[in-house]
RODO-2510 file (C-alpha; in nm, 4 decimals, decimal comma):
residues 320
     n   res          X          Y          Z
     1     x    12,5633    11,7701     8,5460
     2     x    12,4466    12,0196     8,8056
     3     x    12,6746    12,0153     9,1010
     4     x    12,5220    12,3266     9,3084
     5     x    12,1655    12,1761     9,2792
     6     x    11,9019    12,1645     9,6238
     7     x    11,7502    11,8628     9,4869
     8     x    12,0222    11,5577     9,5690
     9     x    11,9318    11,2088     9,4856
    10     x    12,1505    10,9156     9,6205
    11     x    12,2562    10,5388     9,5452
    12     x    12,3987    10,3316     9,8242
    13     x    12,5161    10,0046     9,7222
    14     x    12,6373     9,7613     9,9904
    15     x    12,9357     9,5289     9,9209
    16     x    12,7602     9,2216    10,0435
    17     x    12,7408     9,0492     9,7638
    18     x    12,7457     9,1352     9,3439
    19     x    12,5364     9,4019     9,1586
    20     x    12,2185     9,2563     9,0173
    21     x    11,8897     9,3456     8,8275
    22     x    11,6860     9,4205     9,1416
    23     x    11,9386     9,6617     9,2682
    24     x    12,0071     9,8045     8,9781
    25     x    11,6593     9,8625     8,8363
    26     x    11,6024    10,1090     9,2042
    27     x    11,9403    10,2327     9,1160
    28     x    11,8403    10,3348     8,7330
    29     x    11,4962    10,4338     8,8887
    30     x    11,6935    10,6630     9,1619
    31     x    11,8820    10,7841     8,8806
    32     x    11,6686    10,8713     8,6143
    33     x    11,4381    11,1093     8,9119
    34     x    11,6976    11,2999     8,9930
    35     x    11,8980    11,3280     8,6632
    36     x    11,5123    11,4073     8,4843
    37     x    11,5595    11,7384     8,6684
    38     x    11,9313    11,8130     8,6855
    39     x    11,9829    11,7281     9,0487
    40     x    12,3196    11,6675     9,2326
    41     x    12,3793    11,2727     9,2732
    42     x    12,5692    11,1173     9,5592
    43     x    12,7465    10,7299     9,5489
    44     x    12,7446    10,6221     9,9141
    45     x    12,9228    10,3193     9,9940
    46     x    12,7328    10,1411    10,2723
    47     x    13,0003     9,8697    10,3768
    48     x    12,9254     9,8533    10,7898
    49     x    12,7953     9,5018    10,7642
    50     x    13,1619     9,3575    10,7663
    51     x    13,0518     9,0176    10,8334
    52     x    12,8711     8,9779    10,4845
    53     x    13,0829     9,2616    10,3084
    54     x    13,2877     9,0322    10,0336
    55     x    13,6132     9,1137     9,9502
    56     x    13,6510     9,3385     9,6208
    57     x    13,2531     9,3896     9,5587
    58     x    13,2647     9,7539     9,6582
    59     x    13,5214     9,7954     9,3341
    60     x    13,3024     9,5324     9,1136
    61     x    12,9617     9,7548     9,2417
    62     x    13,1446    10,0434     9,0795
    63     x    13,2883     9,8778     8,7302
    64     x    12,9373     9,7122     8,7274
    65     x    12,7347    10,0526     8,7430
    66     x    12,9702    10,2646     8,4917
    67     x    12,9115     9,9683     8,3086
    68     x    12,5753    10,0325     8,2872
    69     x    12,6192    10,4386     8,2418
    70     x    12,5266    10,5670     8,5605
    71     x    12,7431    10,8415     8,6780
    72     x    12,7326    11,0624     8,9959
    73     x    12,9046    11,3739     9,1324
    74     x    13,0162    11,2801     9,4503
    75     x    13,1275    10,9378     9,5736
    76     x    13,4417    10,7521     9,7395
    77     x    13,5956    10,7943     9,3820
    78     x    13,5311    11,1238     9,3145
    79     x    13,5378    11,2996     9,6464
    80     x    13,3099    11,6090     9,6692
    81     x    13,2286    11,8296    10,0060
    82     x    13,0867    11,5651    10,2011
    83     x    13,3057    11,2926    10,2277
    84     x    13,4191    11,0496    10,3104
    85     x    13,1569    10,8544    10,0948
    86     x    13,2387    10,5116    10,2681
    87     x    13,0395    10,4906    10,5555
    88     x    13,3145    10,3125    10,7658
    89     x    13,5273    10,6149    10,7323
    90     x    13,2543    10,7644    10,9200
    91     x    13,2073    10,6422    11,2302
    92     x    13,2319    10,9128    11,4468
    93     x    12,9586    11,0445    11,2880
    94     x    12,7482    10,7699    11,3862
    95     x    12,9262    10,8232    11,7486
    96     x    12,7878    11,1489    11,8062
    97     x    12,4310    11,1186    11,7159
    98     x    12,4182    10,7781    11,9196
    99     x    12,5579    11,0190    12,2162
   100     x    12,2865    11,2495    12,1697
   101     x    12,0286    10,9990    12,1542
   102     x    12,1838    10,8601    12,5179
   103     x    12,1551    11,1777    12,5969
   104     x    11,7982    11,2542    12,5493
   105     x    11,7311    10,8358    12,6959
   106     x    11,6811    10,7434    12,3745
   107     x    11,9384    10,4520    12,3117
   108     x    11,9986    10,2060    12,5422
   109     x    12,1774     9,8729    12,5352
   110     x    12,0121     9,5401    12,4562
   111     x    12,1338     9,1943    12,5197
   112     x    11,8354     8,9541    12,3796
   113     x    11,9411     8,7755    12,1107
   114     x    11,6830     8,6911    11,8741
   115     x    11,5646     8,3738    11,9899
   116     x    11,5140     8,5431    12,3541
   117     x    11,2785     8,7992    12,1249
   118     x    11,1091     8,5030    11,9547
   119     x    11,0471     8,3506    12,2734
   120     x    10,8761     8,6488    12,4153
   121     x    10,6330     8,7095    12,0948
   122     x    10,2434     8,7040    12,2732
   123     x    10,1383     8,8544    11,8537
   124     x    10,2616     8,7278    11,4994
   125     x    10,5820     8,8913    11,3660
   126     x    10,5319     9,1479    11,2482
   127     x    10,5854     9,1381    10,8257
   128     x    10,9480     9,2905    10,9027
   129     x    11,0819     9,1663    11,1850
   130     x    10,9601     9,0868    11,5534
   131     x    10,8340     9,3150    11,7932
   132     x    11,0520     9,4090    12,1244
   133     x    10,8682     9,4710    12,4437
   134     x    11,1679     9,7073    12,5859
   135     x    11,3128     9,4098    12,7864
   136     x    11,6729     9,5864    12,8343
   137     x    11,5295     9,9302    12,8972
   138     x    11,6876    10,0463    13,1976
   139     x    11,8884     9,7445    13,2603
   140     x    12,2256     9,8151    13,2135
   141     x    12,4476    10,1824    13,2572
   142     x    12,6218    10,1420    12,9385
   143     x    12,7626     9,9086    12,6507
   144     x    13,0134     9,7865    12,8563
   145     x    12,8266     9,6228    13,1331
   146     x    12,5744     9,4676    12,9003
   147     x    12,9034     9,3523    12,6833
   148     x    13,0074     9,1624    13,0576
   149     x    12,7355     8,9590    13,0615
   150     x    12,7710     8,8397    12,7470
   151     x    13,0302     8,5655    12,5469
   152     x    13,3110     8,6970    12,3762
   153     x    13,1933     8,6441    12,0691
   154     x    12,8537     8,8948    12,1130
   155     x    12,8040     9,1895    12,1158
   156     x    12,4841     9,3853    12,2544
   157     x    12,2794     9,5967    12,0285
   158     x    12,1307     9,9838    12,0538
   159     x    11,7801     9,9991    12,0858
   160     x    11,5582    10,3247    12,0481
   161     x    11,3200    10,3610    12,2994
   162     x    10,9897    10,4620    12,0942
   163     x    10,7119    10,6574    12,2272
   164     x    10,4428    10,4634    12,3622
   165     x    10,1071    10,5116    12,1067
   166     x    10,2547    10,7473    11,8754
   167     x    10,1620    10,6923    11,5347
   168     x    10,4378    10,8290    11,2444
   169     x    10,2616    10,9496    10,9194
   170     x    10,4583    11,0932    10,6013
   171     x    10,3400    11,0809    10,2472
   172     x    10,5650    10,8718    10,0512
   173     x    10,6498    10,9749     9,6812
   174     x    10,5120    10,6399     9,4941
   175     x    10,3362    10,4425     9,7798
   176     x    10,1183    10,7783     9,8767
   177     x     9,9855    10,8368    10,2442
   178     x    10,1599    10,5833    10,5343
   179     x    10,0975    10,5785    10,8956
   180     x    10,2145    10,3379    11,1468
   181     x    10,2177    10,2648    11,5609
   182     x    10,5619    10,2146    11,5881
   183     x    10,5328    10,0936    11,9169
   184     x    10,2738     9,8156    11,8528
   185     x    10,4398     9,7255    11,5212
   186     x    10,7951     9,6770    11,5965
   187     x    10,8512     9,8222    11,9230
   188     x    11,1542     9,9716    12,0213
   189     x    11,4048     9,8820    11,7683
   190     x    11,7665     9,8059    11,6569
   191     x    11,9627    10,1125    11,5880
   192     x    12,3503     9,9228    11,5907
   193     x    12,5410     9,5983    11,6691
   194     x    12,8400     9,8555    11,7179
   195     x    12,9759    10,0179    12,0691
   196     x    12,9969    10,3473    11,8947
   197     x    12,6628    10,3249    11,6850
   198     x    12,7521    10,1925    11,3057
   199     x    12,4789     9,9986    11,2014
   200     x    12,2446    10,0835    10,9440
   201     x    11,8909    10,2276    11,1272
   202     x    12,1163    10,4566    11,2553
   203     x    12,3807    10,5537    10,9759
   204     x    12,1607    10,5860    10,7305
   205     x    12,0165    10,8831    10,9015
   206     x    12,3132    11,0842    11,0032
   207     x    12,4734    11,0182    10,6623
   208     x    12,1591    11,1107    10,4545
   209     x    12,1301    11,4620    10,6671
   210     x    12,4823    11,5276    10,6253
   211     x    12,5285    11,4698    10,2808
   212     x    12,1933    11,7183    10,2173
   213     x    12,0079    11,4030    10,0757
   214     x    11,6625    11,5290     9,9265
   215     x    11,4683    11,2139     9,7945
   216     x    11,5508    10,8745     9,8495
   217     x    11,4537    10,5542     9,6634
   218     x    11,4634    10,2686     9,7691
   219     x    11,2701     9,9170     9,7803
   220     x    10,9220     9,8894     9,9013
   221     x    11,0249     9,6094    10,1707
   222     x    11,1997     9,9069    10,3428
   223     x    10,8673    10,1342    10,3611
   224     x    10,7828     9,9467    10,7010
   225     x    11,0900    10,0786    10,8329
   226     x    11,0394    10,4403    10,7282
   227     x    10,8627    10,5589    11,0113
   228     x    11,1499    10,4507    11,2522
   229     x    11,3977    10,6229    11,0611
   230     x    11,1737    10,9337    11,1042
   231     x    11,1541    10,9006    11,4512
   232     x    11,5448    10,9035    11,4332
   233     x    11,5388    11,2118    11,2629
   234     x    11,3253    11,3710    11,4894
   235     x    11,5105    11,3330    11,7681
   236     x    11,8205    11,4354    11,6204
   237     x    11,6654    11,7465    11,4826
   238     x    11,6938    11,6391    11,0875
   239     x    11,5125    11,7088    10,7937
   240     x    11,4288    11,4225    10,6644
   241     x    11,4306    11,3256    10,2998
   242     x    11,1002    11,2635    10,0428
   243     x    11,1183    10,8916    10,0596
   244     x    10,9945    10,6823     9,7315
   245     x    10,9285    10,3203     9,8254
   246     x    10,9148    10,0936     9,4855
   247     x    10,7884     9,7525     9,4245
   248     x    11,1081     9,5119     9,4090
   249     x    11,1993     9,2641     9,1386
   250     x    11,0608     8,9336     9,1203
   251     x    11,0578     8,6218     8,9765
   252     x    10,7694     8,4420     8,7861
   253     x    10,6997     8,2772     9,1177
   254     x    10,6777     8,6220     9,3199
   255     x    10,9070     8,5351     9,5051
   256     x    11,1931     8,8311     9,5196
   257     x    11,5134     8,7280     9,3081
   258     x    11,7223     8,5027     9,4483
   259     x    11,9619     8,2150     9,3428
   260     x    11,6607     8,0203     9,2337
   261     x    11,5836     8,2108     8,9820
   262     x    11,9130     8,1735     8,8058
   263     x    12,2229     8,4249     8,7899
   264     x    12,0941     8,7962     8,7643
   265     x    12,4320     9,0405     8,8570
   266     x    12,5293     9,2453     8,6228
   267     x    12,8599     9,0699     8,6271
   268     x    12,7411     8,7338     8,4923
   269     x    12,5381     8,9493     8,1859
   270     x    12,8881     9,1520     8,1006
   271     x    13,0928     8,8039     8,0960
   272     x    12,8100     8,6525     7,8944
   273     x    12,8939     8,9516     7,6319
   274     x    12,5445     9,1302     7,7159
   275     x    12,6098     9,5021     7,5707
   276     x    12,4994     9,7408     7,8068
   277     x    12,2172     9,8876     7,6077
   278     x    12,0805     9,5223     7,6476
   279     x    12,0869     9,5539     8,0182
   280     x    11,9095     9,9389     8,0314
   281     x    11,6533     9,7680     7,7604
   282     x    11,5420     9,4974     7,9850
   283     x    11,5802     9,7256     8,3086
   284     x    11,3669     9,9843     8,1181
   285     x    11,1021     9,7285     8,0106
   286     x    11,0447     9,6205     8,3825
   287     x    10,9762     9,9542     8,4436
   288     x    10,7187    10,0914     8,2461
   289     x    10,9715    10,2662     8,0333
   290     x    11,0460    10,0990     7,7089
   291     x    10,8289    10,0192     7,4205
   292     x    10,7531     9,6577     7,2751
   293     x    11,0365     9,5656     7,1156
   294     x    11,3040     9,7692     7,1651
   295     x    11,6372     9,6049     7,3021
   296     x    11,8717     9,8707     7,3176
   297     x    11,8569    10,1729     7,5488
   298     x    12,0792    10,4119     7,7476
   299     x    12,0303    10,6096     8,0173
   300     x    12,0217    10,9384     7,8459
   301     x    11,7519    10,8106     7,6375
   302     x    11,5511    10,6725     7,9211
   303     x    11,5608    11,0934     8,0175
   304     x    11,2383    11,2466     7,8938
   305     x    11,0494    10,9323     7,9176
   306     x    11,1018    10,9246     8,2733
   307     x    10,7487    11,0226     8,5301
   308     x    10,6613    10,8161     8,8234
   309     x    10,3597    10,7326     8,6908
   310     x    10,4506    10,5121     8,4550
   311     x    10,6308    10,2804     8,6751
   312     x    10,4262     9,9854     8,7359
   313     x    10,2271     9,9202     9,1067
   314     x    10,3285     9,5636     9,0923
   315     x    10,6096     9,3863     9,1715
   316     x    10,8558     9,3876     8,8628
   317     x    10,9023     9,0639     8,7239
   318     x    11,1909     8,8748     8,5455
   319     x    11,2124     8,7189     8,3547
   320     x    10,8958     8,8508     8,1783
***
């Protein structure tokens, strides 16, 4: 593929837990965009949430996606010019931005846990979280003296201080026009549970500006989010990437997949002696791309079918 291309796609799997079908239908969906038009892709390895990272799934998240025939031309297996491609190898990164964000009193450090936030709500939660009045803002000089008055086993968090009233707009690729009062929705929010600034809000951020990221998809449960991260950007003086927000993978009850639906990683369907081609079929069918009947696809194949308006509004569901 295209190595020197301007358009670069990404996929980011996390090694909290196995591959399965609602990761890797925004995975083949990630794919197929930027492979349709012979763009550069990028395997990031987003492993900074060590306390639900399980032991060998980064490895299985690989074996399970060249399973399915995705490839990519730069990743923590194949180098390229912006590694490292494993996001704790990267930490200083994460460092420096945080520093200009102190910097600019952006980022400050936080001690409420989240039953202190609960206990402050005067409003619902919001449909992503809760909503932070900016109780630490001001109160302590650094990570260290909000660390003292805490238990050895917390930490504080880094907040960013949002502008009062603003409202973020951008025009995402599938969900169209989106505006939002960050503010009033979430208030200022959680950028790391990390002294030096690894956590995702923030990571995600640096990483996809360094690595030259030009569209990422992702989940729609993350488009509420979106207008932080661009806040983020902002202030760091990054280009952000087009962002296309996609309806997740249900079960027949709506509800997104979960145990109760029965085992859906990849893993289980390769031990059960599911070829591939089965697995692209069903992904492919979910998505708008595959015709009645047909239970064998690849990737390649899924190539010239692939627009973004044939993917489906609604939530994906499975089993159909």
């Amino acid at each position: 593929m295209n190595g020197t291309s301007p358009l670069r796609g990404r996929l980011a799997p996390s090694p909290t837990g196995a591959l399965h079908l609602g990761n890797a239908r925004t995975f083949l969906l990630a794919w197929l965009s930027i492979r349709s038009r012979n763009g550069t892709l990028v395997l990031r390895m987003e492993d900074l949430d060590h306390p639900k990272n399980k032991p060998g799934a980064a490895r299985e998240a690989l074996e399970d996606l060249r399973w399915l025939g995705f490839d990519w031309d730069e990743g923590p297996d194949v180098g390229g010019p912006y590694g490292p491609y494993t996001q704790t190898e990267r930490i200083e990164r994460y460092a420096s931005a945080l520093e200009r964000l102190r910097e600019q009193g952006l980022a400050y450090p936080c001690v409420c846990s989240r039953r202190d936030v609960e206990a402050g709500q005067s409003a619902p939660h919001t449909e992503d979280g809760l909503y932070y009045p900016g109780t630490c803002r001001g109160r302590f000089a650094d990570f260290a003296a909000a660390q003292a008055t805490l238990p050895p086993d917390r930490l504080p968090a880094w907040r960013f201080r949002v502008p009062e009233g603003e409202v973020v707009r951008f025009d995402d690729g599938f969900c169209g026009p989106y505006e939002q009062e960050v503010s009033a929705f979430s208030g200022d929010f959680v950028l790391a549970r990390h002294a030096l600034g690894a956590g995702y809000m923030l990571a995600v951020v640096v990483d996809d500006a360094a690595m030259g990221i030009t569209e990422v998809v992702r989940g729609d449960d993350l488009l509420p989010t979106t207008p932080r991260q661009l806040l983020i950007y902002r202030a760091l003086g990054l280009v952000p990437p087009r962002f296309f927000h996609t309806p997740l993978v249900v079960g027949p009850d709506g509800r997104r997949l979960a145990k109760r639906h029965g085992d859906t990683r990849i893993r289980a369907f390769r031990e059960a002696g599911y070829p591939p081609e089965a697995v692209i079929a069903l992904l492919a069918g979910i998505s708008g791309l595959a015709e009645p009947g047909e239970t064998a696809l690849t990737l390649p194949e899924l190539l010239p079918r692939f627009r973004w308006s044939a993917i489906p509004r609604t939530p994906a569901v499975f089993p159909r």
